[in-house]
N, C-alpha and C positions, 0 to 999 in steps of 0.2 A: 574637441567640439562636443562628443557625447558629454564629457563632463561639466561641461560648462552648460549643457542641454540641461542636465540631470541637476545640476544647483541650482536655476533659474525654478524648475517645478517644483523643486523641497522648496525655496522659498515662496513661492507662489503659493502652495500647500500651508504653510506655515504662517502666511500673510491672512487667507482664508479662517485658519485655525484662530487667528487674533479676533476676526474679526467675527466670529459664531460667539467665541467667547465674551466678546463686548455684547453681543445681541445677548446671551444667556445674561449677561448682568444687569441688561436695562429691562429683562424678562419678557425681550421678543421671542420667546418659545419656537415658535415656525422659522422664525428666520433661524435661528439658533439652531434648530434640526435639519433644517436642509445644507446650511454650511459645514456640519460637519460628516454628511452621508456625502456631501461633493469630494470632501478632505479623501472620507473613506475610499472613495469610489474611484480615485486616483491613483490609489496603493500606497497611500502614506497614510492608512491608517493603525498610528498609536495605539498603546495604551490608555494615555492620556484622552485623545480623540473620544476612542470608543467610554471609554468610561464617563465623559461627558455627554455625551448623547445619550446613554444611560438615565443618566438624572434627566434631562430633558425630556427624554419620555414616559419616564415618572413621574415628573411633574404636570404629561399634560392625559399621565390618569390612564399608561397602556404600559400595565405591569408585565405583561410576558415579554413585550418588544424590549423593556430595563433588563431585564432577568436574561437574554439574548445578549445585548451589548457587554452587560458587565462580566459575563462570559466569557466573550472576546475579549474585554479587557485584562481580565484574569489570564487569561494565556499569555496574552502579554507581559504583564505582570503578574508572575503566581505570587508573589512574595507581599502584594501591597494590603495592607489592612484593611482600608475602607472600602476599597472592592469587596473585601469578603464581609463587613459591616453591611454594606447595600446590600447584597447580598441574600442575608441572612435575617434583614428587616422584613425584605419584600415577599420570601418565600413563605414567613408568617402569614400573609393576607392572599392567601393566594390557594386554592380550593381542595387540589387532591393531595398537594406533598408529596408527589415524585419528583425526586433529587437525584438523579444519576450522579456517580462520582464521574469525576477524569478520569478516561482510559489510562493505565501506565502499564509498564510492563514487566511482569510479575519480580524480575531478576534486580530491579532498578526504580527501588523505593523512593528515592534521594530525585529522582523525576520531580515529585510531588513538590518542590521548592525551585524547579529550571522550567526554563522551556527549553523543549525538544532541539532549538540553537544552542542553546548556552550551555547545553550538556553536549551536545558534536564539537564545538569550539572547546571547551572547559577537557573534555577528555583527550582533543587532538594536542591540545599544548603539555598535557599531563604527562602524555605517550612522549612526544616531544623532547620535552625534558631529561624522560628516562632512557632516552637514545644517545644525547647529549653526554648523558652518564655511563653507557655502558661505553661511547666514544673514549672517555675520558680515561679509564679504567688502568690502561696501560701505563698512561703519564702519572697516574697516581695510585701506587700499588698500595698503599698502606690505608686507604681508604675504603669501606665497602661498597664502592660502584656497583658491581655487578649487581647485589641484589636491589640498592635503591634502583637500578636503570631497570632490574626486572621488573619491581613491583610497579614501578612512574609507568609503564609497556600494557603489564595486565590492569591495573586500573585506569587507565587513561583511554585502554578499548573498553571496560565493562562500561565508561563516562560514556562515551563516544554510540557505544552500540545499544544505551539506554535511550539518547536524543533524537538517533535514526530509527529505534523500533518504536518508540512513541509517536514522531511523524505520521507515521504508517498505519496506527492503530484507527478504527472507524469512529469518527464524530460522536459528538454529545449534540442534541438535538432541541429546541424547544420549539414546543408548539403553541403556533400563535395565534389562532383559530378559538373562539367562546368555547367546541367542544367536536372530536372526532371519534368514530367509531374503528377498532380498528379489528382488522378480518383478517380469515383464515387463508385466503387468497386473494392475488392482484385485483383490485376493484370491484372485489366480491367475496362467494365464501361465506362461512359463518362467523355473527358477532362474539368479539374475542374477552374484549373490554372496549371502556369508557373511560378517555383522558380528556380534562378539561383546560383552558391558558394558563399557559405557566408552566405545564408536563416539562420537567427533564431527562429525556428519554435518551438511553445509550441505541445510536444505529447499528444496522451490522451489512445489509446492502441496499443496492435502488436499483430498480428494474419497473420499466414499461410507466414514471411519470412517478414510480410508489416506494416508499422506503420501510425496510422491516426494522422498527421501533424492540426492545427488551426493556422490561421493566423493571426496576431493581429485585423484582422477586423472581425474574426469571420468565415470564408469562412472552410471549413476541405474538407480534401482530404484524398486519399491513397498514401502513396509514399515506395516505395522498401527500407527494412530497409537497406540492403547493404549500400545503399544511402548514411544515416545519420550516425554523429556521436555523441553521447549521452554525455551530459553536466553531467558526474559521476566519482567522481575523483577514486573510489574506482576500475572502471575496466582498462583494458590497452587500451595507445590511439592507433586509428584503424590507419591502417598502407596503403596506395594507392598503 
């Protein structure tokens, strides 16, 4: 019964997802953005999803909120071109050029091409495999088992322990606010800098409603989490 619960709403998601994308073609814009923040807000938000909504809010002239979605798209898809195309258009037009990279983690460059899934999955079968082989080793002496099952072991945990410590690392942030100040302390404090829409800021925590933004030079501040909107495809995108 839960599965049959749970196919009924992908397709109902998916029937949604048809039907934004008809609105985006006949260039109902609103209808087009609300069907697919509903999609989102379900938890069947895509790649595909977010990246559509993306153009849709490009197109109706709210470049931080594009720069936001295609974000989320991208974690979804790190590998897709024209995510990183939009991308890489939009942050041309766009005022300070803070670009925060993706968090990865330092051991586990090869991140940079997975998401934090497909590297737990991609390392669990790896290890997998080389269990299988060091299984096998006995019934096949003349073979080098031992070491392929060692090395399918150690690489299939550095796979594995690259997609779980990525998970964990603290968000990329954009701010979708015309322009925040951000301070030395919670709600106050001394002015630190000046980020304006479109900031891609890397977070590092949130306390008392306020998140501490770093700037690719190293500078941190306070800014009003209000402010920001968080590069996670799993929550719904913030609405202005």
């Amino acid at each position: 019964m839960l599965l049959f619960a749970a196919t009924l709403a992908f397709a109902s998601s998916d029937a949604r997802f048809s039907t934004a994308n008809a609105a985006l073609a006949a260039g109902d814009l609103p209808a087009a953005e609300a069907g697919y923040r509903e999609v989102i807000a379900d938890g069947y938000g895509t790649g595909d999803v977010w990246y559509n909504l993306g153009n849709v809010l490009y197109r109706q002239e709210r470049p931080a909120e594009a720069v936001l979605a295609w974000r989320n798209a991208a974690a979804r898809l790190p590998r897709d071109p024209d995510i990183e195309a939009n991308l890489d258009f939009v942050r041309r037009t766009l005022r300070d050029g803070v670009i925060a990279a993706d968090p990865r983690p330092w051991f586990a460059p090869w991140q940079a091409a997975l998401t934090p899934d497909e590297g737990i999955w991609l390392g669990a079968m790896v290890a997998g495999l080389g269990l299988v082989a060091l299984a096998l080793r006995a019934r096949l002496p003349h073979v080098p088992l031992v070491g392929l099952g060692l090395g399918g072991v150690v690489l299939g945990g550095a796979l594995a322990a690259g997609g779980l410590v990525e998970a964990a690392l603290p968000p990329v942030a954009v701010l979708l606010v015309p322009e925040a100040t951000a301070t030395s302390d919670l709600g106050g404090g001394v002015d630190l800098f000046v980020v304006h829409a479109g900031a891609e800021l890397l977070t590092s925590e949130e306390e008392a409603n306020h998140t501490l933004v770093i700037l690719p030079d190293g500078r941190k501040g306070w800014l009003p989490s209000a402010s920001l909107g968080v590069v996670d495809p799993s929550r719904p995108a913030p609405v202005l």
